[in-house]
C-alpha positions in Angstrom: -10.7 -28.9 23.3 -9.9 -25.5 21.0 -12.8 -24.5 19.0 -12.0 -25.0 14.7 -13.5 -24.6 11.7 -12.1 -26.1 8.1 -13.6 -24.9 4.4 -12.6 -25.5 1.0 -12.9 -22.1 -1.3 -11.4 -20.8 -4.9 -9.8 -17.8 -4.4 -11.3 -14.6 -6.1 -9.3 -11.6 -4.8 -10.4 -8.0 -6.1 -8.1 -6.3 -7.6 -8.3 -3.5 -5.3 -7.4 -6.0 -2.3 -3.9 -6.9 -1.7 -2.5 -10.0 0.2 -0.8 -7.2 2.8 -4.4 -5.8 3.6 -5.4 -10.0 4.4 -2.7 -10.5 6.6 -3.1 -6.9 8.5 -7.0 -7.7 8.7 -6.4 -11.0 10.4 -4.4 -9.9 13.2 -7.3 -8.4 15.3 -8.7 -11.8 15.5 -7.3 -14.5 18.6 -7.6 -17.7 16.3 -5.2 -19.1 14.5 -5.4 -19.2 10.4 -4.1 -21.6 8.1 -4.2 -21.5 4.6 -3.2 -25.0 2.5 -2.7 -25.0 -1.2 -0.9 -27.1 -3.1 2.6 -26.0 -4.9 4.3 -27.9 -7.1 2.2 -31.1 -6.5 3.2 -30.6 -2.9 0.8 -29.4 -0.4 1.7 -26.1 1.7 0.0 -24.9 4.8 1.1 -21.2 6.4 -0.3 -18.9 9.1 -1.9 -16.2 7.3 -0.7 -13.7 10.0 2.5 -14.5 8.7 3.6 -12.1 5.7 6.5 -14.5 4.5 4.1 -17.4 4.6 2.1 -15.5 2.2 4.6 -14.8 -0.3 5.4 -18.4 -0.5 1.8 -19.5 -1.4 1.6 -16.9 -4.5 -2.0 -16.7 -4.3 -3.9 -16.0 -7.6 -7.5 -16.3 -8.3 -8.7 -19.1 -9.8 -6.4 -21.6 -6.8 -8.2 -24.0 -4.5 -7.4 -23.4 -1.2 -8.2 -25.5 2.4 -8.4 -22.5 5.4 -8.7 -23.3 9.1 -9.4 -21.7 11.6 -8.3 -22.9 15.3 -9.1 -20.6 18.2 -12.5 -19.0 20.7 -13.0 -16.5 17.7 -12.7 -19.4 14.9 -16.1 -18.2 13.2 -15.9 -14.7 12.8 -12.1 -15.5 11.8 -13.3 -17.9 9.2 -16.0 -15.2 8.0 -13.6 -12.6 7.9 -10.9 -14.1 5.4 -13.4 -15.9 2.9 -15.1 -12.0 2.7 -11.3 -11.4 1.4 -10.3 -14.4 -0.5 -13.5 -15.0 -2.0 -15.8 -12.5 -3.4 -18.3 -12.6 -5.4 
């Protein structure tokens, strides 16, 4: 059974980070990484290695969002994107 991890966060992006810089930073890693956040009322779920998927969510700080992570490198994966999505 693949190794996963799931965590809830609110985004807080600096505004010296940009959504591009997530998804490049993110390809190194084998796992797979989903974000979910709901649009609309509706709930969305893309691969954050994929740029389009990105644009879709419209991420702003302040949104709730569900991230997994589903792969052998699923912890340092998870680590890595909450040190973008949320900082302090």
């Amino acid at each position: 059974m693949e190794k996963s991890l799931m965590k809830d966060i609110v985004v807080n992006i600096s505004d010296k980070v940009t959504i591009v810089e997530v998804s490049k930073a993110t390809q190194k890693f084998e796992s797979e990484i989903y974000l979910k956040k709901k649009l609309n009322g509706t709930p969305h779920e893309i691969n954050l290695k994929s740029f389009l998927g990105l644009i879709t969510l419209q991420l702003r700080n302040g949104d709730h969002l569900n991230i997994r992570t589903v792969g052998e490198d699923c912890k340092e994966a998870m680590e890595d994107v909450i040190g973008y999505l949320s900082q302090p």
